[in-house]
N, C-alpha and C positions, 0 to 999 in steps of 0.2 A: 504493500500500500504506500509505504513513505519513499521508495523507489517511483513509482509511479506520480506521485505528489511535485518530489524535485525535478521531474522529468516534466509535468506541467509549468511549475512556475518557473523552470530556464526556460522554456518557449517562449514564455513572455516578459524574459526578464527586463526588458527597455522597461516596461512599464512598470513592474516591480523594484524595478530599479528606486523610481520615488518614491514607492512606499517605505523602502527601506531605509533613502538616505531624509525623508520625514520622520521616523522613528529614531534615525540615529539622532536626530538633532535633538529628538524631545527626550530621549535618555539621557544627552550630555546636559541639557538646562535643567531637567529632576537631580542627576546626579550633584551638581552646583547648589538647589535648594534645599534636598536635604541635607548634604553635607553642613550648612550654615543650619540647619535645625537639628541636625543633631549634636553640633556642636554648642550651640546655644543651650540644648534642652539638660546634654553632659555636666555644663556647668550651671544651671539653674540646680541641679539635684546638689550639688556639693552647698555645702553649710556654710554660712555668711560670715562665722566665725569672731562676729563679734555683735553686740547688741547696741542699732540707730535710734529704738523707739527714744525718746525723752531724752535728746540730743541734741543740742541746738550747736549752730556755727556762728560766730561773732566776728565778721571784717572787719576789720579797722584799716586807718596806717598809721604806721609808724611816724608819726609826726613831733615828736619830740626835738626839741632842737638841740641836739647836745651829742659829743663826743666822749665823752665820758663815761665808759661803760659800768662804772660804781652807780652814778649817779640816772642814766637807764634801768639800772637794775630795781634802783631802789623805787622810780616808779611803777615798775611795772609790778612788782611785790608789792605795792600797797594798793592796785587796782585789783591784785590777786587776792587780797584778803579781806577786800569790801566786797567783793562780787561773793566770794564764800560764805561771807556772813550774811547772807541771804539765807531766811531758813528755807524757799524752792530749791537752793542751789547745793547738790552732793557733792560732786567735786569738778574742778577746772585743769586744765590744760594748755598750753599757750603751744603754737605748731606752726608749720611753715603752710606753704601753701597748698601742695597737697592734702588736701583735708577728706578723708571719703564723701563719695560719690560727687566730686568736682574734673572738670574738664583738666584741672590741672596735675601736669606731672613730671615730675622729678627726676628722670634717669642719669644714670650713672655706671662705673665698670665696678670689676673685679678683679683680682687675681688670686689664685689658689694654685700651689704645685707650680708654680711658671705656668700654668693655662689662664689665659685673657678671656672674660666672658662680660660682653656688655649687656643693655636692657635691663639692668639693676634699677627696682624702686627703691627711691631712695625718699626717706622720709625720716626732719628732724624731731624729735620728739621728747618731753619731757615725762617725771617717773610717772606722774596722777594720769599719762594717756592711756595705761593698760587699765586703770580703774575705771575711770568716762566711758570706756566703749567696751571693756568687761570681755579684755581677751581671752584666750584658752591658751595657757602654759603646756606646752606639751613636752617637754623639757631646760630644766634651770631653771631661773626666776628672771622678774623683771628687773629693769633699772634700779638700784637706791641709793641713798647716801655714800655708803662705802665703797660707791665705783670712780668717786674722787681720787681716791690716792691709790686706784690702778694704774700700773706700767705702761697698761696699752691701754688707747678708749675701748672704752663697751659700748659692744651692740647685742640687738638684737634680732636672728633672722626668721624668716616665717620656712615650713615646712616642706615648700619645693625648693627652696636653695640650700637647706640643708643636704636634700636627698641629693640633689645635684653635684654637692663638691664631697660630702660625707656618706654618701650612701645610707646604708645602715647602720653604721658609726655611731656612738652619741656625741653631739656638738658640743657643746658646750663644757669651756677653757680653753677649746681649739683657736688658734690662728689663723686669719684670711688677710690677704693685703687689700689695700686700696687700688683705685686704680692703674697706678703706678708701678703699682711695687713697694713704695717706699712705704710708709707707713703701716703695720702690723693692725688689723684690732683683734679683742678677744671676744669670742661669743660666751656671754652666760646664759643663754635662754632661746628655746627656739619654739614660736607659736604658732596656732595654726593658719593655716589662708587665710586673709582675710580680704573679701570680695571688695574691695574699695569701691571699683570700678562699677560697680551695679551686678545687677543677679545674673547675668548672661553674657559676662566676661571674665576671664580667665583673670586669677589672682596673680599669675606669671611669680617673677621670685621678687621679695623685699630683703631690704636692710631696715631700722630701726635704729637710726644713730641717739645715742644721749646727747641732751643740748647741754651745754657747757653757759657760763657767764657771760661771754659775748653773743649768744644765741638771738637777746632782744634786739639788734639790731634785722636779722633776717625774717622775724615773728612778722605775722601779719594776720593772724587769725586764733581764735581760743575757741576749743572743743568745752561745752558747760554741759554737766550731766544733773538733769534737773528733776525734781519731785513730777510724779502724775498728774495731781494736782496745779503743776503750774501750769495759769492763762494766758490769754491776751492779758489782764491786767498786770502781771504779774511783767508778761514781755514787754510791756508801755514802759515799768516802773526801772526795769535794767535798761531800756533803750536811755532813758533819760541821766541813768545814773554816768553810764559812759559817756553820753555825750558831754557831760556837766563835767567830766574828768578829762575828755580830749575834747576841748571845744573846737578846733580846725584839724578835725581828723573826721573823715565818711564812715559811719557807722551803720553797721543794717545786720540783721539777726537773721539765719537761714537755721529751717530745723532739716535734721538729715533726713527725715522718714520725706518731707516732701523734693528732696535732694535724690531721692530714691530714686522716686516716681520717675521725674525727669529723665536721669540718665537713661535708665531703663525706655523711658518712651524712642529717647535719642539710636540708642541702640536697633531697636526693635526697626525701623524707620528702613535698611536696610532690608534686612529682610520680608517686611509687608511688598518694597517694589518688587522684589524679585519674584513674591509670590503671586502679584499680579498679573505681570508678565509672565512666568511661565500658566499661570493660567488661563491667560489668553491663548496659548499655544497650545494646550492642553484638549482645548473649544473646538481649533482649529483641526489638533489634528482627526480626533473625536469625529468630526464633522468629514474631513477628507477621507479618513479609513470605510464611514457610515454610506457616504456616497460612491466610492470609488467600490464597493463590494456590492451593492444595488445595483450599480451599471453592470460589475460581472454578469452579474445572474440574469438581467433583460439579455445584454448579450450574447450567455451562453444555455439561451433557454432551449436553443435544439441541439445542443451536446445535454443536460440534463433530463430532455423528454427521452433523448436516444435513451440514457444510461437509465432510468426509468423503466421505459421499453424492454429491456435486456432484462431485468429481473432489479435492479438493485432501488432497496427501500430508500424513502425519506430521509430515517434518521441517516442513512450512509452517505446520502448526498449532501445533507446538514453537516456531516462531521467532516467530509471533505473539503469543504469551504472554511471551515472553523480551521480544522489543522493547517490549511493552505496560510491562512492568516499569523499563526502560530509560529510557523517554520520560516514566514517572513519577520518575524519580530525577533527571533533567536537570528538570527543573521545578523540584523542591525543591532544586536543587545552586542554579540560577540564582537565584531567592530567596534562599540564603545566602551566595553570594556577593558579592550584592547586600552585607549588613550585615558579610561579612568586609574588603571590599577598602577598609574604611572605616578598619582600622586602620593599614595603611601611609600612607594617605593624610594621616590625621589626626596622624599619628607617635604614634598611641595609647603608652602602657608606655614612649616614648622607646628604643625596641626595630630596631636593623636593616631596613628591606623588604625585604631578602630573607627573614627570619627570617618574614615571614606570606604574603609570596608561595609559599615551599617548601610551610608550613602547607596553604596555602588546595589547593595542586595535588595532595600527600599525601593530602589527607580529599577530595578528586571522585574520585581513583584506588581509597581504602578504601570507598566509599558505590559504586562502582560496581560492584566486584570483589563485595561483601557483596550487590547486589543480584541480581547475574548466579549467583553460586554457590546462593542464594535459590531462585533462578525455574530453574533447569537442570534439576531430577529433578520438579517438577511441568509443566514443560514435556513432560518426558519420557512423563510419564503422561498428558497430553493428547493425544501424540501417538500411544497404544495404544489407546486407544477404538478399540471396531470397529462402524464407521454402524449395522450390522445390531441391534446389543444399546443402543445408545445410542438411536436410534428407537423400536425396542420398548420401551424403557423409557418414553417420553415417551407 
């Protein structure tokens, strides 16, 4: 039978030809979508790793007029302890600009072993920032006091750049250089991912440097972890107190849960176009496979009256047209996966294999399901021809 099949559709392969190189295309645009949805959906399932609810982000700038980093310090420690004497307020944090779920960010290198590895977050931070956003310690402890009169500065790294330079190793007291080389620091602690970027991007690998005394020059923002409880009025009453303390400094409060939202919207933005447009395609082809198997069967309705005639049923002449459709889409599947299985290999995007192997098995499952549901109701009709009206016609 499937000798006989191939043996049809090379006869008229010109014209099989487009159906094929129409499937192949709609493979490789599926193959693209889900890859971006599975990859999205991979990192939505991972844990956020730290807690935005009752979060607020506080911009300022740096407006102080002074060189003086005693005399810096000592303001910003006394806006530190009037903002905490707030009974809404648990505890504060003063941080560079990267602040989660902000467009801004920090990169930086590494060295380990003499191997250079850039795309490093880099994020300055103070000790109250594992409390404000209520990290998960997965080894060591956080920043404190007595990282003063260490040898080397302290950091701290999160969980994929542990794995990355340390494997299975435990981190922490180990050594990493800076970008350079020159510079040694020592890990005490290594925490988990924490998704800054929003739910549907990858945490990639961080650093956690300690701010030091010169730090309030580069500050520009304060992470405040605040009671359930606290309101709008509550938010009026700190908007005013900062302002009354930096008067020619721009002030404005962002809470992170609606910092969330945003990026996440921002994100998502990519993949709805794509999902458009391959669904316009999707329409089309849908539409091309639904008409171009109707015309077969007007077509060849006096080769199915003959084969009718001759003895063979319905369902036989139904399944023929169906397989027909089938053994054309494994064609065009095997050509593109031909050009798909090229991105795990090549670690195309720096992306997962499993994240284009799912891809690649999703779009042969949706290209085959779309070709079967295609080909069903004109198989159908091929199958009701009756020899007698089909001959006569011919």
């Amino acid at each position: 039978m499937f000798r006989h099949l191939f043996k049809m559709i090379w006869n008229k392969k010109k014209q099989n030809a487009l159906l094929i190189s129409e499937m192949l295309i709609s493979f490789l645009v599926l193959f693209a979508v889900f890859s971006l949805l599975v990859y999205n959906y991979q990192n939505y399932k991972k844990p956020m790793g730290f807690d935005y609810e009752n979060v607020w982000v506080i911009n300022y700038n740096n407006t102080v007029k002074t060189d003086n980093t005693d005399s810096l310090n000592l303001f910003y420690e006394t806006l530190r302890q009037t903002i905490k004497s707030m009974p809404q307020v648990k505890e504060i944090s003063f941080v560079n600009d990267n602040v989660p779920f902000s467009t801004n960010t920090n990169q930086s290198g590494f060295t380990h072993n003499k191997k250079h590895v850039d795309h490093l977050n880099y994020h300055l931070v103070e000790d109250g920032y594992s409390t404000v956003l209520n990290v998960k310690m997965l080894e060591g402890r956080w920043f404190n006091k007595q990282d003063i009169a260490s040898a080397n500065e302290s950091i701290v790294i999160n969980n994929s750049l542990k794995e990355l330079i340390f494997g299975k190793e435990n981190a922490a007291g180990k050594l990493m250089g800076n970008d350079d080389d020159k510079i040694k620091w020592r890990v005490v602690g290594v925490v988990q991912d924490l998704k800054d970027k929003g739910d549907y991007t990858n945490a990639g690998i961080a650093i956690y440097h300690r701010a030091d005394t010169g730090s309030f020059h580069w500050f520009g923002k304060i992470l405040v972890n605040v009671t359930p409880n606290a309101d709008a009025t509550f938010e009026s009453h700190l908007y005013k107190t900062l302002a009354n303390a930096m008067p020619s400094s721009n002030v404005e409060i962002e809470h992170l849960a609606d910092k969330r939202k945003n990026i996440n919207y921002f994100a998502l933005v990519p993949l709805i176009v794509l999902l458009i447009v391959a669904g316009f395609l999707m329409v089309n082809v849908a539409l091309g496979l639904f008409g171009v198997l109707w015309y077969n069967i007007n077509k060849r309705r006096g080769e199915i009256g003959l084969r009718r005639a001759v003895g063979a049923t319905g369902k036989s002449v139904s399944s023929q047209l169906v397989f027909e459709s089938l053994i054309l889409a494994t064609f065009s599947l095997i050509i593109g996966s031909f050009f798909a299985v090229q991105f795990p290999l090549l670690n195309v995007f720096d992306l997962p294999s499993s994240v284009y192997i799912t891809a690649i098995l999703l779009s042969m499952i949706f290209i085959y399901l779309l070709v079967l549901i295609c080909s069903l109701y004109p198989g159908k009709q091929a199958a009701a021809v009756y020899p007698a009206v089909a001959l006569h016609e011919e």
